[in-house]
N, C-alpha and C positions, 0 to 999 in steps of 0.2 A: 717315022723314026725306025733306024736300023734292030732289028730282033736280034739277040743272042741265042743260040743253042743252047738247050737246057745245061749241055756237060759244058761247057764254055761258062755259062753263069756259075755253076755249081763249083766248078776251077777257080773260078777269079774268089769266089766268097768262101770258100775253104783256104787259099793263100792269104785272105783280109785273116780271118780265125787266126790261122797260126801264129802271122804277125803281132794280133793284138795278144794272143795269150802267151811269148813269148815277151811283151812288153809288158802284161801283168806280172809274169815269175821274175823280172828284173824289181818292179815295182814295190812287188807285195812283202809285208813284212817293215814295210818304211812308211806306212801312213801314220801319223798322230792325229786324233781326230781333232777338232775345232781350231787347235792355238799352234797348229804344225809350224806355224811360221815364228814362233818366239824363242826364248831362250828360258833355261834351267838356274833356276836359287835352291835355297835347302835350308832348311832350321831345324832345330831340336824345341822339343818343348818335353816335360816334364810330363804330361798325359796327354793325350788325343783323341778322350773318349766322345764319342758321339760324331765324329771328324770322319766324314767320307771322303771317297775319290771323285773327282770331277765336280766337286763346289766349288764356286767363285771363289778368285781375290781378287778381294774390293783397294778402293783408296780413296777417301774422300768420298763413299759409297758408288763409285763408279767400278765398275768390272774392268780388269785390269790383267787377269790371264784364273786361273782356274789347278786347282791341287790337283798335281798329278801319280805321284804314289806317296804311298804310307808304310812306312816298314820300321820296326826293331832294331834298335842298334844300340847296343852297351848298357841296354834295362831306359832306354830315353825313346821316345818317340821321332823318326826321324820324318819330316814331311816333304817332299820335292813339290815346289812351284813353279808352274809354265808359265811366262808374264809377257805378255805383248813385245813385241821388237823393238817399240820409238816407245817404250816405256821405259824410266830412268829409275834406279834405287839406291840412294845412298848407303855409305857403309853404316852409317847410323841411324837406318831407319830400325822400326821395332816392327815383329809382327807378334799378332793375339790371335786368338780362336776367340768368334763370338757367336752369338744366337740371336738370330731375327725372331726379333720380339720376345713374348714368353718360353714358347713353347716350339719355335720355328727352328729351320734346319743351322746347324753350325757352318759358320764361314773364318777365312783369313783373312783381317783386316790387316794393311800395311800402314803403318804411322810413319811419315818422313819427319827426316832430322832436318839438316842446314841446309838449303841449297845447294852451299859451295862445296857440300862434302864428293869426296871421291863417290863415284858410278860403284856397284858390286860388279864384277866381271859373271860372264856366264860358268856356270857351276860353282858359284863362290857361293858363302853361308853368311846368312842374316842372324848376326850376335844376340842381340836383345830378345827377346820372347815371351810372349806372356798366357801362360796354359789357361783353358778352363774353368771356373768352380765348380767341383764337386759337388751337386746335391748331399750327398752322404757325407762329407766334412760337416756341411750345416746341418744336417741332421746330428751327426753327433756332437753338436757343439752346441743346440738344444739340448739333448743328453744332459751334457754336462754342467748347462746353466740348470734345469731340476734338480739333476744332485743336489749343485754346490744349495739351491734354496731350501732342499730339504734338510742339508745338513746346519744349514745354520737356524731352523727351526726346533730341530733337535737340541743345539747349543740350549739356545734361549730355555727350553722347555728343561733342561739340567741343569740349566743356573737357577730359574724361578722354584724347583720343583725340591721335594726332600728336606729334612733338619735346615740344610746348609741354605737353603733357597731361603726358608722363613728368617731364619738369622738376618739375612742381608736386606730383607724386608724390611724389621725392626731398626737397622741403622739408619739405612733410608727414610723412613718413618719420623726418628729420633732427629734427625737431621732436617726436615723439616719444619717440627716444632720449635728447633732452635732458629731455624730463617724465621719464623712469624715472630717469635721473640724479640729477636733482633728487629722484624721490620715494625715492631708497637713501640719497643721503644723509639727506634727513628720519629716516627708519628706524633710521638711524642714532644720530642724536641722539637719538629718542626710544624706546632700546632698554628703558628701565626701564617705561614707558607702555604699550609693545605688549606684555611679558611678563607683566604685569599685568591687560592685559585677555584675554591668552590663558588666565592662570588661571581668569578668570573662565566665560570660555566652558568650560573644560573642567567646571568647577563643574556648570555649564548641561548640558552635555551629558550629565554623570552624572546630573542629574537629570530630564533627558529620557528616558536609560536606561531609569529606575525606573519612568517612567510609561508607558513603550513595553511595558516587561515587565509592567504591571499592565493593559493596554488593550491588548492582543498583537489578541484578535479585533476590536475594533473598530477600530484601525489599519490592519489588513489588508484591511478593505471600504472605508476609504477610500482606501488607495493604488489597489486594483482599480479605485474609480470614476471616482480620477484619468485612472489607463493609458486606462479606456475613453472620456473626455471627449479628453485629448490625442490618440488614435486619432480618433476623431470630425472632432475641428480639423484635423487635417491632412487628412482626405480632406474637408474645408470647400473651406479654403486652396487644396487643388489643383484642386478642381472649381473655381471661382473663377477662379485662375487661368487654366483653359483653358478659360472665358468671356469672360475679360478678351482672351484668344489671337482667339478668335473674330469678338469686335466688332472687333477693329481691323483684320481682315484684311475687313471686311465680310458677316461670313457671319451666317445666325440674325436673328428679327426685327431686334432690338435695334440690330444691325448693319446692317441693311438701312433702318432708321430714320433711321440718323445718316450714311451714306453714298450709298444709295440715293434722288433726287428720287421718283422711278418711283413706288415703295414708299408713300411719302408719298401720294400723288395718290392711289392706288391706297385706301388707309384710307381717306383724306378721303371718296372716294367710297360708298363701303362705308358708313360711319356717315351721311351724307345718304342712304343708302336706307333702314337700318334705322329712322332717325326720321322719315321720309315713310310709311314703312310703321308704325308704331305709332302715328302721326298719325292715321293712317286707322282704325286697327285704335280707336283711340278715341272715332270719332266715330260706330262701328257699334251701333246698336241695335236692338229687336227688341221689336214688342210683341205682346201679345195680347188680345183683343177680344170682347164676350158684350154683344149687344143683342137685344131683342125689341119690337116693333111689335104693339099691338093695333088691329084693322082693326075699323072699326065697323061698315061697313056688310056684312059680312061676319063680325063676330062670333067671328074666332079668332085665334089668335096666330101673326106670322110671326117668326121665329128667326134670329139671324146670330150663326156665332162665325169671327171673322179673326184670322189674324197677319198682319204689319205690318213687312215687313224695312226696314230704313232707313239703307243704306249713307252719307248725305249727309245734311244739313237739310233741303235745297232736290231732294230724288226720296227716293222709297219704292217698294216692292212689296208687292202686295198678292195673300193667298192667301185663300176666303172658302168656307166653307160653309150654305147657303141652307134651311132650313126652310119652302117654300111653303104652307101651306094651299089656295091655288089649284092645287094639283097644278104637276106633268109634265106637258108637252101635247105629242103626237106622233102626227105624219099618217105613215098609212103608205100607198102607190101600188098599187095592182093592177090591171095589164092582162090582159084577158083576149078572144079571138079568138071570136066567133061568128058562125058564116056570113059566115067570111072577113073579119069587121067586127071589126077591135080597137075594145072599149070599156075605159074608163081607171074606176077606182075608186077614190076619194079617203074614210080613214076616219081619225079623230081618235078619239086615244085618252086621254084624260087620268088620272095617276097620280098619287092622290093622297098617295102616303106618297114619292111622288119626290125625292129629294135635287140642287140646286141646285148648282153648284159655279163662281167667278168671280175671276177671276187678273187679274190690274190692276197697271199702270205708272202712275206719277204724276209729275208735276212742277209743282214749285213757282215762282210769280214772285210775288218781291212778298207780296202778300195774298190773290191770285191763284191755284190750283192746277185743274188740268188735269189730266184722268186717261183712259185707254183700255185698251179689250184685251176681257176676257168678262166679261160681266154676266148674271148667273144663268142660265148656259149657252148664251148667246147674247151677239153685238157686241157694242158699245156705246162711249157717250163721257160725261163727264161733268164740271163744272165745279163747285166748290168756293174759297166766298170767305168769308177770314178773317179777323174782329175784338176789339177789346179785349183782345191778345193771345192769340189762341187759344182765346179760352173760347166763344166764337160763331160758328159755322158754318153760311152757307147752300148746298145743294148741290144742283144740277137734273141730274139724269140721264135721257139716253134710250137705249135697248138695243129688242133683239129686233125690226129692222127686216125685217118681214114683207113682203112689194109687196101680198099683199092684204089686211093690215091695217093699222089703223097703228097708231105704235112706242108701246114703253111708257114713257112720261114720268113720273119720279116727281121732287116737290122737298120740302125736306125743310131741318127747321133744327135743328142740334144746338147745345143749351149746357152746360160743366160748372158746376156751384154747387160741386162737392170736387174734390177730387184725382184718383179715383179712379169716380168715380161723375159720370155726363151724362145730361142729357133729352133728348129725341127729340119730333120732330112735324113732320108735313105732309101731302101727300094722293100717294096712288098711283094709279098706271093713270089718270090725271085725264083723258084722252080715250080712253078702252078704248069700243068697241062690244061686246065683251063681256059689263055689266056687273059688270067687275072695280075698278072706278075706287073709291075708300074713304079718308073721313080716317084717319087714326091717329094714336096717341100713345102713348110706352112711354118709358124709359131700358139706360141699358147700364154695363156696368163693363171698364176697360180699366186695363192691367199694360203694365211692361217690364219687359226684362232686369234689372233689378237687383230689384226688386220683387219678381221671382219668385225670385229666389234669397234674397231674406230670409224670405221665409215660407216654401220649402225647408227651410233651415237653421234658424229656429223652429219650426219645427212639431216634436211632440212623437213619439217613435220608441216605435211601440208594442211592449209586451215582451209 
């Protein structure tokens, strides 16, 4: 194969740089991350607490585009929605803020109206809306149902209570003795009517007798189960009771709910950590990584398998082990004194079954990503620019900054065509004086956390 001159390569891939980074400063500043390709709705809602940026909207619990700013407007919450492109929304759909599950992250569900209704256009506003509840509404509407019970405890205890309470007692009372009155003489009058129906009972009760004495054992297990359900009730009743004793003196959550502001504050805050923290704990992923590089002019294969931590969108970590064919290279020093004269001894050792090993920060802008730390056991820095969402990657890295040689420059452009499966290609060591410099080309297969637990759990358990 025909060699370039070092200045010749070093020309042609400072002309690719300029290219590309004049093709970023066109670029950058226009990426949307994940839903670039959908269109803009907008609603108001009355409150938005708990409402982040970058949550789903759902529909039918399917993901459907994702909240993309949150801003003030006129004392209302205004929220902007990115929603898929071949996704349709009538002018009468509703949307809500909800919460996964108890205690889980808020989202924006979209409620469709009529089929036949008209589409929203892009930047149009969704009418309908439905905010939130407030914990603290229901807290103070507990509040207010203790009041309102204590005040009408109070009533009662000022009507029974004092002169005017006895008084009302007495009528009461008086009132009474004139119903028994009244109901002796009825009783009277209708003496043939009651002796008659006491016949009857007694009838009744002889032939309850009969059936008591023919169903003796099974009578007997349900009075038992009676005694033990009425036993049950009352120690209900009283435990209840001296619950009922507890809240109102303010003691016990429940009590410190409806009496306690403190208390209050105190959850509120508590439940805004645990969903800031499950916020996060959702947006953690983890991947893992198997690429190989065939180097022509060198004729062997070089190896990369990484994971991939990725607390954030926008930063990762990166942990990587290296497969060189170029070996390990390691100078080692010897001085040594003869006739008084140190002389120095410099020997290169190169290993070639050596294992590579490269830990890397990342961060992301934009389309933009930035990376530092160890590159195949040495410095390094490295820039990474990404298109057509994510499926094309150019990446120029340089490492192992020697003062008396120079650094290993490699560039390099990855595309996926599937899912799971990417190409690779570009040239390495492209100004090595070593000749280590070599095109290549290869692919790779990369996983995440979920990925890898579905094939876990299918894979077949051998007996």
């Amino acid at each position: 194969m025909t060699r370039l001159s070092a200045e010749a390569k070093v020309g042609l891939f400072v002309v690719i740089g300029i290219v590309i980074l004049a093709y970023m400063s066109a670029k950058v500043g226009k990426f949307e991350y994940g839903w670039g390709r959908g269109y803009e709705v907008y609603a108001y809602f009355d409150s938005a607490e708990g409402l982040a940026e970058a949550v789903p909207v759902e529909i039918a619990g399917v993901e459907v585009g994702q909240v993309k700013k949150i801003e003030l407007e006129a004392g209302r919450a205004k929220v902007t929605l990115q929603i898929k492109q071949d996704v349709e929304i009538g002018e009468d759909a509703k949307a809500a803020i909800r919460t996964t599950g108890v205690l889980g992250d808020k989202y924006v569900e979209l409620i469709l109206g009529s089929p036949e209704a008209t589409p929203i256009k892009p930047g149009g506003r969704i009418e309908q809306t439905v905010s939130p509840t407030n914990i603290d509404t229901v807290i103070k509407q507990l509040n207010s149902i203790g009041a309102d019970i204590k005040e009408i405890t109070g009533s009662i205890s000022g009507v029974l209570g004092g002169k005017e309470g006895e008084a009302s007692l007495k009528i009461i009372v008086d009132n009474l003795r004139e119903l028994a009155q009244a109901l002796n003489e009825t009783v009277q009058k209708n003496n043939e009517n009651i002796n008659r129906t006491l016949d009857n009972l007694a009838a009744f009760s002889k032939d309850l007798r009969e059936i008591a004495a023919t169903n003796k054992d099974a009578l007997s297990k349900i009075l038992a189960n009676s005694r033990d359900a009425s036993a049950q009730l009352q120690e209900t009743i009283v435990a209840f009771n001296q619950v009922t004793e507890k809240i109102n003196r303010g003691e016990g959550t429940i009590g410190k709910l409806i009496h306690d502001e403190e208390t209050v504050d105190n959850i509120n805050t508590a439940l805004s950590s645990i969903n800031g923290y499950l916020q996060k704990e959702e947006r953690f992923r983890t991947y893992v990584d198997y690429r190989g590089e065939y180097l022509f002019d060198i004729d062997d294969l070089k190896s990369y398998l990484s994971v991939r931590i990725q607390p954030k969108e926008d930063k990762y970590y990166l942990l990587q082990l290296v497969d060189d064919p170029a070996g390990k290279k390691t100078i080692t020093e010897t001085t040594t004194i003869v006739a008084g004269v140190p002389t120095t001894e410099y020997k290169e050792k190169i290993v070639k079954d050596g294992i590579k090993f490269s830990a890397q920060i990342a961060k992301r802008y934009y389309n933009l990503g930035l990376r530092g730390g160890i590159f195949e056991s040495t410095g390094g820095v490295a820039a990474d620019y990404y298109l057509f969402d994510d499926r094309l990657m150019f990446s120029l890295e340089a490492f192992d900054f020697d003062p008396d040689e120079k650094p290993h420059l490699k560039f390099k452009a990855d595309y996926t065509p599937f899912q799971y499966i990417y190409l690779t290609a570009g040239f390495d060591d492209f100004i090595s004086e070593d000749g280590n410099e070599s095109y290549f080309v290869g692919a790779g297969l990369h996983f995440w956390d979920e990925d890898i637990k579905t094939l876990l759990y299918g894979a077949p358990i051998p007996r």
